[in-house]
FIVO-916752 format. One record per atom (N, C-alpha, C): x, y, z; residue in three letters. Coordinates in steps of 0.05 Angstrom, whole numbers, plus 5000, padded with zeros to 4 digits. Example, Ala and Ser with C-alpha at 12.3 -4.5 7.8 and 13.67 -1.06 7.14 Angstrom:
2
526448865156ALA/524649105156ALA/526449345156ALA/525749555142SER/527349795143SER/525850015157SER/
This chain:
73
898906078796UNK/899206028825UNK/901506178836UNK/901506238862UNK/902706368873UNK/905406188882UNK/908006218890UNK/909806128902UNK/908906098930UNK/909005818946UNK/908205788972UNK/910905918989UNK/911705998992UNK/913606239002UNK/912306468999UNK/910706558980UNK/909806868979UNK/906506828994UNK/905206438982UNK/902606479000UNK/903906449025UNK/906206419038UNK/906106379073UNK/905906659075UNK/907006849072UNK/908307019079UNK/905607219074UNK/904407189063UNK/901907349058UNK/899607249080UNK/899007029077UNK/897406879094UNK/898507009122UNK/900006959134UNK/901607059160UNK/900407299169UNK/899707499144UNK/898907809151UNK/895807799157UNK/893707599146UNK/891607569142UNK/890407389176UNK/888407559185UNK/887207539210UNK/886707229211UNK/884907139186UNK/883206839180UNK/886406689179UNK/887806789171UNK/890606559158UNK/890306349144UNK/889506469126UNK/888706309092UNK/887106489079UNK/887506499055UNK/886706529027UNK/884706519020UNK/882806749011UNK/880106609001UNK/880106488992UNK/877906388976UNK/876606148959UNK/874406368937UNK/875506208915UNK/873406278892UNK/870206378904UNK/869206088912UNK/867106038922UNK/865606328940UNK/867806388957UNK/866906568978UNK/866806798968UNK/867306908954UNK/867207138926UNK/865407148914UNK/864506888904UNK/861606818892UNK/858906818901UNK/859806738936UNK/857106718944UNK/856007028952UNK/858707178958UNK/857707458961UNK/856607638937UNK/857307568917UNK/855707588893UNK/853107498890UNK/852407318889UNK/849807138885UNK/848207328911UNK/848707448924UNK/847407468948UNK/846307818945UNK/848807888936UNK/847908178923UNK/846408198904UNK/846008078880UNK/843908028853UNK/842007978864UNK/841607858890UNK/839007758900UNK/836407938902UNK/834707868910UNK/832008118922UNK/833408098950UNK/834707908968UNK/835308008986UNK/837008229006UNK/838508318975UNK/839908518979UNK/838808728968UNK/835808718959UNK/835108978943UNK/835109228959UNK/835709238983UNK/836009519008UNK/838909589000UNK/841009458992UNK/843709558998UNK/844809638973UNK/845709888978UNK/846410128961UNK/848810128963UNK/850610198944UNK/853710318950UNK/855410218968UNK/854610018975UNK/856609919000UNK/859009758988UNK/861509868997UNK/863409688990UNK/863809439008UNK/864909239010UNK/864909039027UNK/866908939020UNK/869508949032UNK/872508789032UNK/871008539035UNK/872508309016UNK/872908089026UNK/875507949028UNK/877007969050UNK/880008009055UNK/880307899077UNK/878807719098UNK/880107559114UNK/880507659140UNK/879107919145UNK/879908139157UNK/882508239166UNK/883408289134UNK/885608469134UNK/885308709128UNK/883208809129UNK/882509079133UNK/881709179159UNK/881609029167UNK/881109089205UNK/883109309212UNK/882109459234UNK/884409609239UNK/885709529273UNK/887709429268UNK/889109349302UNK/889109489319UNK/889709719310UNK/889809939327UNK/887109929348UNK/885009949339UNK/882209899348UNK/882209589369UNK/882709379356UNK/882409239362UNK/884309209390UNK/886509309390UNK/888109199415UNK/889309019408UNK/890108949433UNK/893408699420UNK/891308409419UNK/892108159418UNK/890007929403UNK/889607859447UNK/891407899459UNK/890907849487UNK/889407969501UNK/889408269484UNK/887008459500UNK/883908379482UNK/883808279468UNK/881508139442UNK/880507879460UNK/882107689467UNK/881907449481UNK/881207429508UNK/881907679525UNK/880507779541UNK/878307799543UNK/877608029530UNK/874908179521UNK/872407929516UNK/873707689496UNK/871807539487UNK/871007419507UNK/872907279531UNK/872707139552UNK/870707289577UNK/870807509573UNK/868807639591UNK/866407599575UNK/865907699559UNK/862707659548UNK/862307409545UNK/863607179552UNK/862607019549UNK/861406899581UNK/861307039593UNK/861306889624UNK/859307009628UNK/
C-alpha cells in the first residue's frame, strides 16, 4: 500500500480524484477477450482517471463548466 500522503497527493493530479480499482482493470479486460471486442485492433486505452487528458484542450474546468451548461439547455 501506498502512504496516504503520496495517495493524496497523487489523487489531487487525477481528473476522477481517486484511484482505480482492481475491478475496473478487469472489467476492461473481460470486455476485450470478448466477441464484443472482436473489431478492435491495436488500440491502446489508458485507464488513468483521465489523467491523460490534455488541459490544454480542454480549457480551464470554468471554461469546461460552461461549455457543459450550454449543451445542456
Amino acid at each position: 500500500m501506498m502512504p496516504e500522503e503520496m495517495t493524496t497527493l497523487l489523487t489531487a493530479q487525477i481528473p476522477t480524484r481517486r484511484m482505480g480499482r482492481p475491478a475496473e482493470v478487469g472489467q476492461l479486460i473481460i470486455f476485450l477477450a470478448s466477441d464484443l471486442a472482436g473489431y478492435i485492433n491495436g488500440a491502446c486505452i489508458p485507464i488513468d482517471g483521465g489523467g491523460s487528458l490534455n488541459t490544454l484542450t480542454l480549457g480551464s474546468k470554468k471554461e469546461l463548466r460552461n461549455m457543459l451548461s450550454v449543451e445542456d439547455r
